[in-house]
KEPARO-107344 format. One record per residue (C-alpha): residue number from 1; chain; x, y, z. Coordinates in pm, whole numbers. Example, Ala and Ser with C-alpha at 12.3 -4.5 7.8 and 13.67 -1.06 7.14 Angstrom:
2
> nr	kette	px	py	pz
> 1	A	1230	-450	780
> 2	A	1367	-106	714
END
This chain:
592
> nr	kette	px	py	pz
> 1	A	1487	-4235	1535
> 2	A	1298	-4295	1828
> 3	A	1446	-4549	2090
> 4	A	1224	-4646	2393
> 5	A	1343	-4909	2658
> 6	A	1491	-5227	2482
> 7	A	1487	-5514	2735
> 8	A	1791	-5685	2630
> 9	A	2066	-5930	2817
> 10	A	2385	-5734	2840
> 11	A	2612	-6010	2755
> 12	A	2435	-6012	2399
> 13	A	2674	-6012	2127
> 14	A	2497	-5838	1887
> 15	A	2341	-5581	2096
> 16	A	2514	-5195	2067
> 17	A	2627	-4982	2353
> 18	A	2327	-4832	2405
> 19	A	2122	-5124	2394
> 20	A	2307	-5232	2643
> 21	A	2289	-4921	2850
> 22	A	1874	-4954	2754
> 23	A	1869	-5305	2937
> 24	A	2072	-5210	3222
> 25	A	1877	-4933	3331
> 26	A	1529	-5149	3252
> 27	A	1663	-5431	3496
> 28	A	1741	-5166	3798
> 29	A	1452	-4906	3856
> 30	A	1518	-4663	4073
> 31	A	1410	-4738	4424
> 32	A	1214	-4410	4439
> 33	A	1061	-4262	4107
> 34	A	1161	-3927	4235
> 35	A	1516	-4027	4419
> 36	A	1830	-4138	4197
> 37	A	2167	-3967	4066
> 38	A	2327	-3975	3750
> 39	A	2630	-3885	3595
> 40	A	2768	-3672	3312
> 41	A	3063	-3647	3129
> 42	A	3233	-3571	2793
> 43	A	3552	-3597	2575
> 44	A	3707	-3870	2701
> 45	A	3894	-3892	2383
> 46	A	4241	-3940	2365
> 47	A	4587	-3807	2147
> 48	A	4628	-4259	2136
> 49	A	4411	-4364	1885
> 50	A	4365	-4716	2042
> 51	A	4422	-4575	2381
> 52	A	4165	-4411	2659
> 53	A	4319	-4135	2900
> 54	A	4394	-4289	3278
> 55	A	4176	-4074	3406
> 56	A	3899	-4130	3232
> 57	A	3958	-4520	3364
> 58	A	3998	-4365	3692
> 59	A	3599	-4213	3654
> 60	A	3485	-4522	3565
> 61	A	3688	-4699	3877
> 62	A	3484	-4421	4107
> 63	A	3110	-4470	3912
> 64	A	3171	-4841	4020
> 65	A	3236	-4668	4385
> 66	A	2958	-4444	4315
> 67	A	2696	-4673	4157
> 68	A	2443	-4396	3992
> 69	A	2164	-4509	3796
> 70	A	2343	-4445	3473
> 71	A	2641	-4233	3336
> 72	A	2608	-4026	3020
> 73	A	2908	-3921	2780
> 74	A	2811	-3625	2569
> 75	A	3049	-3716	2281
> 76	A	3415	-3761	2160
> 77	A	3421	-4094	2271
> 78	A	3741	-4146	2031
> 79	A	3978	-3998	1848
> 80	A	3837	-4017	1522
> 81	A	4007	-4016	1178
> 82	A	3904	-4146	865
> 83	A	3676	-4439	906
> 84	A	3862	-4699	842
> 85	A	4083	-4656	1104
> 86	A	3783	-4648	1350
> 87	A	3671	-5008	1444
> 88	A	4027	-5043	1663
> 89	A	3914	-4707	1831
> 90	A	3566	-4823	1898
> 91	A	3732	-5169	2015
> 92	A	3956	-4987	2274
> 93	A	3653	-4750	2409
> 94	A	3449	-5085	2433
> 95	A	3711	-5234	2624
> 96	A	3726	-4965	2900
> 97	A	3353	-4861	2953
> 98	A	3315	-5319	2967
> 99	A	3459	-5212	3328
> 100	A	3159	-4967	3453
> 101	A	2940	-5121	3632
> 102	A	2613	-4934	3597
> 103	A	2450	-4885	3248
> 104	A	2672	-4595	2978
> 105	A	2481	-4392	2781
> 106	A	2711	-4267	2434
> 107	A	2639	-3927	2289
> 108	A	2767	-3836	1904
> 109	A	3023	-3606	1888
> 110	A	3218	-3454	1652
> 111	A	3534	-3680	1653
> 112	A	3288	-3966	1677
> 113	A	3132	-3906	1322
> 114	A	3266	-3655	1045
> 115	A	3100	-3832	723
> 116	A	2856	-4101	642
> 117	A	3120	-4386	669
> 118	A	3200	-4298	1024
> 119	A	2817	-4258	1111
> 120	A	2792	-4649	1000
> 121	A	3023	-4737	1220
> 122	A	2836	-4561	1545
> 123	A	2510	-4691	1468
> 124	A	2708	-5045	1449
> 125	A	2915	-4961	1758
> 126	A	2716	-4743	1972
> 127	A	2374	-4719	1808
> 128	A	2144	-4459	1708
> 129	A	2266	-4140	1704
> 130	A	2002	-3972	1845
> 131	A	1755	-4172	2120
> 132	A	1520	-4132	2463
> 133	A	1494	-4319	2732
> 134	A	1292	-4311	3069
> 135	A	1419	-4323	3407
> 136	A	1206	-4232	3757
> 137	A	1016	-3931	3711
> 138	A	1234	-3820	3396
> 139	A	1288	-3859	3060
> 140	A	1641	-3781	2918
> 141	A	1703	-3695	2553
> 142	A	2038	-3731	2366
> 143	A	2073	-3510	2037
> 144	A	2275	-3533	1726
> 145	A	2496	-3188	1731
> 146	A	2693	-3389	1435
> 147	A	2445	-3481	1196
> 148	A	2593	-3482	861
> 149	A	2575	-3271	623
> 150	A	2410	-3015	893
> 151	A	2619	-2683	1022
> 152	A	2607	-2593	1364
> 153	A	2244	-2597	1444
> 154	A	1993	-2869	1427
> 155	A	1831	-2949	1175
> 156	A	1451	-2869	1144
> 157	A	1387	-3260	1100
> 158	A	1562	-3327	1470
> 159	A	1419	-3015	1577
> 160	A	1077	-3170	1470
> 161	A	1168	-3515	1657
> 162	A	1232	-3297	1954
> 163	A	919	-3223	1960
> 164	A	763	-3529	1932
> 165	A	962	-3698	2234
> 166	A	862	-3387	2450
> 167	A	495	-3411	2331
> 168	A	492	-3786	2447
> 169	A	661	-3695	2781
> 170	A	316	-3684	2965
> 171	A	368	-3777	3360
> 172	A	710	-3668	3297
> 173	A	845	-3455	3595
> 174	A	1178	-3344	3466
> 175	A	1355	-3346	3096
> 176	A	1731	-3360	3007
> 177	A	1892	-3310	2730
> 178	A	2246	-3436	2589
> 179	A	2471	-3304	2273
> 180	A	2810	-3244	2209
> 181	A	2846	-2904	2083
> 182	A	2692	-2654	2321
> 183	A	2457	-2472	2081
> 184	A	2337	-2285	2355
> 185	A	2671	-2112	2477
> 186	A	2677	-1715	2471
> 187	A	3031	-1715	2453
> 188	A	3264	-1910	2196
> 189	A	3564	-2178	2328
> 190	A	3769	-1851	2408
> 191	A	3517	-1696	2595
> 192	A	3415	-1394	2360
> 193	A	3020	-1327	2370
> 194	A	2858	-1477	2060
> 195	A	2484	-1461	1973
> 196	A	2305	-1813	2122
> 197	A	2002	-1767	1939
> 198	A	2154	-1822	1590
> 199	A	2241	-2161	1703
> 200	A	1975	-2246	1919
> 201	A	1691	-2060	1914
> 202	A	1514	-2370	1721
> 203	A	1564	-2552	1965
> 204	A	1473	-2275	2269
> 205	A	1134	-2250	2054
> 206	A	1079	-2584	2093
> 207	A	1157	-2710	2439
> 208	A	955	-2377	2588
> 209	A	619	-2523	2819
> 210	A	809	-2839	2891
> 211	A	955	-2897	3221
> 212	A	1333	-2941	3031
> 213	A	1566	-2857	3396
> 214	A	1851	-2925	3180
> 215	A	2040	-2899	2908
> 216	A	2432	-3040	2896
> 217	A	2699	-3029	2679
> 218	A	3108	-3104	2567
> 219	A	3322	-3015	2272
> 220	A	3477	-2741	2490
> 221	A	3728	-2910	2711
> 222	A	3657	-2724	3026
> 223	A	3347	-2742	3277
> 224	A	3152	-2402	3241
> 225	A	2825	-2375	3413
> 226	A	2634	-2135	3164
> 227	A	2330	-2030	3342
> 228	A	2016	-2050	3341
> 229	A	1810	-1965	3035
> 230	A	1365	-1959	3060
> 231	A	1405	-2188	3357
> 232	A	1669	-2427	3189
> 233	A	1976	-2478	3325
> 234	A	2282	-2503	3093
> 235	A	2596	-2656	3146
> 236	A	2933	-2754	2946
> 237	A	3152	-3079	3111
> 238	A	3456	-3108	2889
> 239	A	3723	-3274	3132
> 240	A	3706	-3674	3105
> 241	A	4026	-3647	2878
> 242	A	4327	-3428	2754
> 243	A	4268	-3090	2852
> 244	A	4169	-2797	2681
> 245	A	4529	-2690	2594
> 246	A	4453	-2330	2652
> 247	A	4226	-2227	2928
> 248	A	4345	-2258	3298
> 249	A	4190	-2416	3589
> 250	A	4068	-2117	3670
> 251	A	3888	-2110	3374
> 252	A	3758	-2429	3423
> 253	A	4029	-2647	3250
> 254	A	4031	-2953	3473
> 255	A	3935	-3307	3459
> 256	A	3577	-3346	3592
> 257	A	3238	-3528	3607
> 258	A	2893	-3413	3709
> 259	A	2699	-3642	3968
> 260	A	2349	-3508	3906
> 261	A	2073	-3558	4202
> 262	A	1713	-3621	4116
> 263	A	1438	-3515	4420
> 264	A	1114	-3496	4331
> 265	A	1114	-3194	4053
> 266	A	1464	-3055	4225
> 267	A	1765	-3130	4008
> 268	A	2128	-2973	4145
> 269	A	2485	-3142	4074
> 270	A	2827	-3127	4204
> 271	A	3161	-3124	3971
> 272	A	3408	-3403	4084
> 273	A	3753	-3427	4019
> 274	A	3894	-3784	3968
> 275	A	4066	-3914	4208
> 276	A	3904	-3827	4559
> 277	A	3632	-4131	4566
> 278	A	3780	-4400	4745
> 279	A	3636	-4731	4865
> 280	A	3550	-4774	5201
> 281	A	3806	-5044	5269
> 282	A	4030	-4792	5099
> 283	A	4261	-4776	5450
> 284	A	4242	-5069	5673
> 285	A	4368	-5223	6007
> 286	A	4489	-5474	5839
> 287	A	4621	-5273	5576
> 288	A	4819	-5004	5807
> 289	A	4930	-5313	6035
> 290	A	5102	-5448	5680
> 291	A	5221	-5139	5577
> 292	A	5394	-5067	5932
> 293	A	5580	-5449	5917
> 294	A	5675	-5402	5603
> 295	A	5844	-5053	5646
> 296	A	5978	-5172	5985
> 297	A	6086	-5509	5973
> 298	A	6070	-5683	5623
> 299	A	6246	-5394	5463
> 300	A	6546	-5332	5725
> 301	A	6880	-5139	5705
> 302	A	7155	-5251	5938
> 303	A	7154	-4922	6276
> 304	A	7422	-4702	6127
> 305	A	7592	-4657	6446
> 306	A	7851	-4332	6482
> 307	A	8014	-4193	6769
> 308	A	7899	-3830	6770
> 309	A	8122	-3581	6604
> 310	A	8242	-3839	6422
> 311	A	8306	-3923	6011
> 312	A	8115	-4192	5864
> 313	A	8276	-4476	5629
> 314	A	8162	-4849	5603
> 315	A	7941	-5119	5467
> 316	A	7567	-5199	5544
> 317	A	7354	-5448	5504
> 318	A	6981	-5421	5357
> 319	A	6745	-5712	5379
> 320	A	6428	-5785	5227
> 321	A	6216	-6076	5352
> 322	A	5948	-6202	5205
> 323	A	5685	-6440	5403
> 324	A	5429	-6529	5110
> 325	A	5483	-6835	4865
> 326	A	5544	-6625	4581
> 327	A	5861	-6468	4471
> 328	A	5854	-6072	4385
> 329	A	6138	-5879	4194
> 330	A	6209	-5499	4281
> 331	A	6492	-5291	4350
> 332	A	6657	-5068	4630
> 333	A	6757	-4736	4523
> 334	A	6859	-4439	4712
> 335	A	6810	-4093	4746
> 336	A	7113	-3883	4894
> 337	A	7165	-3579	5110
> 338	A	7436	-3347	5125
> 339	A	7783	-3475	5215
> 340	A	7677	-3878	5190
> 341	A	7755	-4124	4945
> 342	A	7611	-4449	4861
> 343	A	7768	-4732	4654
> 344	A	7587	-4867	4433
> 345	A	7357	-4612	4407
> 346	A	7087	-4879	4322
> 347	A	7049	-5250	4315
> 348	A	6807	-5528	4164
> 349	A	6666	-5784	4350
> 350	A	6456	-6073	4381
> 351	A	6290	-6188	4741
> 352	A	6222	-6509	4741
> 353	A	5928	-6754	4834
> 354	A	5925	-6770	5234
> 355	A	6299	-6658	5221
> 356	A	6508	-6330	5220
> 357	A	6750	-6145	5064
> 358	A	7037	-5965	5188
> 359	A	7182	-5671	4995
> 360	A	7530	-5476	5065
> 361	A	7629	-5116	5009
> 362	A	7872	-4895	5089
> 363	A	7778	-4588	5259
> 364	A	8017	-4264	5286
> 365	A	8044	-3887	5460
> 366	A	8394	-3831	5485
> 367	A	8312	-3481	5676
> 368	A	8195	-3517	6012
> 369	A	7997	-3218	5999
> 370	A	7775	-3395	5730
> 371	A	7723	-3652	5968
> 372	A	7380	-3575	6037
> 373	A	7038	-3537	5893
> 374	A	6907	-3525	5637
> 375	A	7024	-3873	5563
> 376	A	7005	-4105	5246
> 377	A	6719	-4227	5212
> 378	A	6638	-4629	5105
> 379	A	6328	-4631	4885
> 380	A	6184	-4991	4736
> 381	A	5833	-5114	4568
> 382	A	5762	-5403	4796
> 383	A	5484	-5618	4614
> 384	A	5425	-5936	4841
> 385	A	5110	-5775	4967
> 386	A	4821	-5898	5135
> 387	A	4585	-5631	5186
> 388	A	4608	-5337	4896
> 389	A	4866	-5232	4648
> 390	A	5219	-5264	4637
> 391	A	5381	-5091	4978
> 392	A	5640	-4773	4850
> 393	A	5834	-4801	5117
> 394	A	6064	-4446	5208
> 395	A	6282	-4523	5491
> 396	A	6564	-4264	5652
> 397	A	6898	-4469	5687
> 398	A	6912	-4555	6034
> 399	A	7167	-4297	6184
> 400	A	7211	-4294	6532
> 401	A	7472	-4089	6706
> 402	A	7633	-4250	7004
> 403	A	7793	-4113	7345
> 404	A	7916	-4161	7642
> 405	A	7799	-4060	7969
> 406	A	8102	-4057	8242
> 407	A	8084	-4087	8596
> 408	A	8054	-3805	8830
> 409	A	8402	-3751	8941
> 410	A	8286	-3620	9258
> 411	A	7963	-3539	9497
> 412	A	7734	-3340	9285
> 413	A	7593	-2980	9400
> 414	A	7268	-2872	9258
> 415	A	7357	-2457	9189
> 416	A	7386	-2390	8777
> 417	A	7693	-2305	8808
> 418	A	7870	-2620	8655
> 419	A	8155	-2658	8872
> 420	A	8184	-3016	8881
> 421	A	8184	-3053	8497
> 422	A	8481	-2916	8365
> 423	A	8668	-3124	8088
> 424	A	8303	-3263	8030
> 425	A	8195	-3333	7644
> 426	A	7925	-3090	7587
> 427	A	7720	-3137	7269
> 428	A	7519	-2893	7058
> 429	A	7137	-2876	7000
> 430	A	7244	-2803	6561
> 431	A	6889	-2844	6472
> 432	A	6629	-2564	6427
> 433	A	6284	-2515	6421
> 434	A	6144	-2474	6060
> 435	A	6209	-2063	5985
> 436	A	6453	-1995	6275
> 437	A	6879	-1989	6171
> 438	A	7075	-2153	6375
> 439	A	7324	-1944	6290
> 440	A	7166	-1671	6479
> 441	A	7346	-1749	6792
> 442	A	7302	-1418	6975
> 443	A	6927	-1517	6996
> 444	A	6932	-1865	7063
> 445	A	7241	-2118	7085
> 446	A	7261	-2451	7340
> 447	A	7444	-2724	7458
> 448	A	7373	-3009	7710
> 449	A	7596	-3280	7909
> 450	A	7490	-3535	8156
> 451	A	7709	-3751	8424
> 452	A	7593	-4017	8678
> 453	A	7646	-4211	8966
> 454	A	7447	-4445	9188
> 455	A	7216	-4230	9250
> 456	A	7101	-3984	8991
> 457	A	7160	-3912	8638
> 458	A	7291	-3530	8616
> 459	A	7152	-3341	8342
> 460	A	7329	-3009	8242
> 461	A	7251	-2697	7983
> 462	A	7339	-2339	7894
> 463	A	7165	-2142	7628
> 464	A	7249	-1833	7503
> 465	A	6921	-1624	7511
> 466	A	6900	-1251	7422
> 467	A	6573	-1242	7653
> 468	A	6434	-1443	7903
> 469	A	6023	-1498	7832
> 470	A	5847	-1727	8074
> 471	A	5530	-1632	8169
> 472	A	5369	-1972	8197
> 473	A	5399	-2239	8468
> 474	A	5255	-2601	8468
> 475	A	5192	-2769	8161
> 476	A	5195	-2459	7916
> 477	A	5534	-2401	7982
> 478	A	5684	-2529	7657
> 479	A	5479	-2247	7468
> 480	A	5804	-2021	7617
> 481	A	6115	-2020	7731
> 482	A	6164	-2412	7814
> 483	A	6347	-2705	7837
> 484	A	6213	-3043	7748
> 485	A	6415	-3327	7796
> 486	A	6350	-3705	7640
> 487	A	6525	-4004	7804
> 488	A	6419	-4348	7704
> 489	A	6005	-4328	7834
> 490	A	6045	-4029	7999
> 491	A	5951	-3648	7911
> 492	A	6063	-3380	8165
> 493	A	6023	-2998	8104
> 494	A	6306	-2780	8274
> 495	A	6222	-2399	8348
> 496	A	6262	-2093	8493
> 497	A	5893	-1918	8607
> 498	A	5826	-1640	8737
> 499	A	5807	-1830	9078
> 500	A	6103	-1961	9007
> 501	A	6284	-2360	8902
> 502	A	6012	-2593	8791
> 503	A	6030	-2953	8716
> 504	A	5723	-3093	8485
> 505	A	5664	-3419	8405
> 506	A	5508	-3507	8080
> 507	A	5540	-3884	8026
> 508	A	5742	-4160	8219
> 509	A	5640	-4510	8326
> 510	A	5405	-4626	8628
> 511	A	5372	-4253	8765
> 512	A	5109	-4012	8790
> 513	A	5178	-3818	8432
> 514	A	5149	-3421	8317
> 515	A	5206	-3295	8705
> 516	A	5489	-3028	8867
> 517	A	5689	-3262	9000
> 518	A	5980	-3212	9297
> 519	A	6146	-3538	9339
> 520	A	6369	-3372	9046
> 521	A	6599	-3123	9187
> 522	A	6636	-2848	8962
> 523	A	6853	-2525	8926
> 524	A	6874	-2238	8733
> 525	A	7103	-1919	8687
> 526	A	7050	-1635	8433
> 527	A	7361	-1430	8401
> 528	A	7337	-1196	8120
> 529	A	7223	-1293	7808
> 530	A	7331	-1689	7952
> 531	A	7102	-1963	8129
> 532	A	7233	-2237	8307
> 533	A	6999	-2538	8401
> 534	A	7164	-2822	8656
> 535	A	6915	-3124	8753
> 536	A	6994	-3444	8960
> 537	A	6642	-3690	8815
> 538	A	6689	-4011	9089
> 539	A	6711	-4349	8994
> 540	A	6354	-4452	9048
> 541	A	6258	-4160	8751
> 542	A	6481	-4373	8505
> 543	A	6283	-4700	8478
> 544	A	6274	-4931	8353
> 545	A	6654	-4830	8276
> 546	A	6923	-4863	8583
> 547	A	7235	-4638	8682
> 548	A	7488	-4858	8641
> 549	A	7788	-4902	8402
> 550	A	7708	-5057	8043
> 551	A	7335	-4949	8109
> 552	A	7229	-4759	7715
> 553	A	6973	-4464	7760
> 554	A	6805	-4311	7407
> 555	A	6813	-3892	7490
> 556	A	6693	-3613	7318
> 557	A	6587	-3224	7369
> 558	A	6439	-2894	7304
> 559	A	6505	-2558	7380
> 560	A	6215	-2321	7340
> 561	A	6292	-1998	7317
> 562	A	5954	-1733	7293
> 563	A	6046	-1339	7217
> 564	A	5859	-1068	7337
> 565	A	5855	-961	6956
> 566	A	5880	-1267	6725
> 567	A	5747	-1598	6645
> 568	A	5824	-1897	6947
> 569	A	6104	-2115	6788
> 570	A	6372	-2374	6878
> 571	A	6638	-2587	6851
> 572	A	6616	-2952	6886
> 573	A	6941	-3205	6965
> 574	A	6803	-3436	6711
> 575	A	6535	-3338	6409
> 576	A	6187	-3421	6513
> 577	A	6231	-3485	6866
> 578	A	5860	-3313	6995
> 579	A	5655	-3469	6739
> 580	A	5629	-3837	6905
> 581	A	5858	-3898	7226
> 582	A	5843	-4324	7111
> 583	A	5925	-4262	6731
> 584	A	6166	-3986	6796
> 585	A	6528	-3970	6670
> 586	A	6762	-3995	6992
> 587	A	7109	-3983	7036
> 588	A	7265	-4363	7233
> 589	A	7416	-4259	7552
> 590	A	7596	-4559	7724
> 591	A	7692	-4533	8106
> 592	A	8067	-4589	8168
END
């Protein structure tokens, strides 16, 4: 049966599928005869009978993204059964391909029709089950692989219909053609070589003189390009449903969809996996300013505040605020890390409208040592949203070491060799570069301490080293053996050149940044396999904070150690410190 362009209003109750598909394409021409894309795909069917595989919904989300002239599924629409059991089927599929936008063209396959019952149904459903329509500069052709009563090759009747549509095709640049069973394969669903021509050579015969680009195909859940044959390209797209359940992705067992491009008499197409067309509003300003409040102040853990070196047990507080007018239920669970405990482990909760809602927990690391990170970890589904989907919101407990920084007991001499800091509390850099042990303390171990007075904060450090390597100066200097310091705004690299101490400066406030700087005193002593690094950084380097008792400073650092054989690597006082000096984990250092 012959189906030319049916000019009929979508929303027609009566009309089938492809009908429909007939009048969408007849209301939106191509801008350009010779300019439009399509797209193909098959076997959406799913192990649900009344069900249609999410990504198969997801392709349809991205056509709408998309917007091609037309899509075209070459069969196994359903699940299929005996035909009673069909119209639900058919009622599902109907429901899903109502959300595509642009016009669906259906395909018979074999799960689709299996007797003369079920073939009712599809012409009721879907509609013929073999048509032709005109788009552009091309006329496309869908085939019945799954005619009854026929085995594996078309029938001389189609064969003969074939030829008709071709022979009326005149003005007609380029030809398509759709089944479900690839005929034309040289190699069967496991790959061994078959001979095409007992399948298809009726069909070869018949298309040859006609400018037929190309010829696509399903059944086989996989995407297989297969060539091309007497100037007609042949293809297999398998992957808008459950997978083949034997081939690999290698093999081409993955969920695709063609997008076919029509230029003039070129045709070419590109296999897309689901998921990777997004909208253009996908990620917003608005939507990353939302996200950001939402993970930083409407989802909020009381600071876990510990003195350093110290064990860990009390309660905390979680609140969740909600500023919209609608009440959203969720929960707070938590993920732990080794040596913490949480209590409950997981709580319900319900924000309400232009209100919050505080929740309580205990939290637990009776070992000091475990007092550190990786720390639990609070993770919620925050839906009062504005801009996008629901926010997952991941956030590290809020562990922050704390110290104190004593006064200098006496006048300060600049010379690495730490006499004026004995008795002082020294802590260790424990953290290490991804790769590198910490435990390998003959090649790299290190401790700082600072003191203060009126004048300048003291900063103090010995490494262990089992070789010096410093052949930079400047700004390149943390590529090698180097010190970089974090207090509050400020970034200062420490080193010892080749010409000797030098002070960097890599970020601070109302000064000239990334310069060698010598307002910061700096020594530095290499005895051994030890390095000792004493600086004095004045008063006027600590803005806006102030040397004076009570005054809190946030402090980190790095010691980067380069080998003359090995990787550069090093060990950080807190995890993550040279990523982003204003997001970085820093220990609380209090003047007293």
């Amino acid at each position: 049966m012959a189906c030319g362009l049916l000019f009929l209003a979508a929303t027609d109750a009566h009309a089938t599928a492809i009908e429909q598909a007939m009048a969408g394409i007849g209301g939106h021409p191509p801008c350009s005869p010779d300019a439009f894309d399509f797209v193909v795909i098959g076997d959406n069917q799913n192990y649900e009978p009344t069900g249609q595989p999410e990504c198969f919904k997801q392709m349809i989300r991205e056509f709408n993204l998309l917007r091609p002239s037309f899509v075209v599924d070459v069969g196994d629409l359903i699940l299929g059964g005996a035909a009673d059991g069909l119209p639900p089927q058919w009622a599902a599929f109907e429901a899903v391909i109502g959300q595509c936008a642009v016009p669906f063209f259906p395909v018979v396959g074999n799960h689709d029709v299996s007797d003369a019952a079920s073939e009712q149904l599809w012409r009721q459903e879907m509609g013929p089950t073999r048509y032709s329509f005109r788009y552009g500069n091309s006329l496309f052709i869908a085939l019945d692989s799954e005619e009854v009563g026929a085995l594996d090759r078309l029938p001389d009747e189609q064969v003969a219909w074939l030829r008709t549509e071709l022979d009326a095709a005149a003005g007609i640049m380029n030809i398509f053609l759709f089944l479900h069973q690839p005929l034309f394969s040289d190699l069967d669903e496991l790959g061994k070589p078959i001979d095409w021509r007992i399948r298809w050579s009726n069909v070869a015969d018949a298309i040859k003189g006609y400018p037929v680009k190309a010829v696509f195909a399903g059944h086989i859940h996989v995407y297989r390009d297969c060539g091309i044959r007497d100037g007609v390209h042949y293809a297999i797209t398998g992957g808008a449903g459950v997978g083949s359940g034997g081939a690999t992705e290698e093999e081409g067992d993955f969920s695709h969809y063609l997008l076919v491009r029509v230029r003039g008499d070129r045709v070419e197409w590109s296999v897309i996996r689901p998921g990777g067309v997004l909208p253009s509003d996908v990620i917003t300003g608005k939507r990353i300013e939302e996200m950001h409040r939402i993970r930083t102040e409407l989802v909020r853990c009381e600071d876990v505040d510990v003195p350093y070196g110290a064990a860990c047990d009390r309660d905390i507080s979680v609140t969740i605020e909600n500023p919209r007018d609608a009440a959203f239920s969720s929960r707070v669970t938590w993920e732990l890390a080794p040596g913490w405990t949480v209590e409950p482990m997981e709580a319900a909760y319900t924000a309400p409208a232009r209100g919050s809602v505080p929740l309580r927990f205990h939290l637990k690391a009776e070992d000091a040592a475990q007092v550190r990170f990786p720390v639990p970890r609070l993770k919620t589904v925050y839906e009062a949203v504005e801009h996008g989907p629901a926010v997952n919101v991941t956030n590290d407990l809020p562990l922050t070491p704390t110290a104190d920084v004593p006064h200098a007991p006496t006048a300060m001499t600049l010379d690495a060799d730490f006499a004026e800091w004995p008795g002082q509390a020294w802590i260790p850099l424990i953290y290490a570069s991804d790769g590198f042990d910490a435990a390998k303390t003959d090649d790299l171990s290190c401790r700082m301490a600072l003191l203060w007075d009126g004048q300048n904060l003291y900063f103090a450090a010995e490494a262990t080293d089992n070789e010096h390597e410093q052949p930079f100066a400047g700004d390149t200097v943390w590529a090698a053996d180097n010190i970089e310091f974090f207090i509050n705004q400020w970034h200062w690299g420490f080193t010892l050149t080749k010409g000797g101490p030098e002070v960097f400066l890599y970020e601070g406030v109302d000064v000239s940044l990334e310069t060698v700087n010598t307002d910061v005193t700096l020594a530095v002593r290499r005895d051994g396999t030890r390095t000792r690094y004493e600086a004095a950084i004045p008063a006027r380097f600590m803005k806006p904070a102030t040397l004076q008792p009570g005054s809190v400073n946030h402090v980190c650092m790095i010691m980067n150690d380069l080998d003359t054989q090995g990787e550069r690597h090093w060990l950080e006082l807190m995890p993550g410190a040279g990523i982003d000096n204003t997001r970085a984990r820093k220990i609380r250092m209090t003047l007293r």
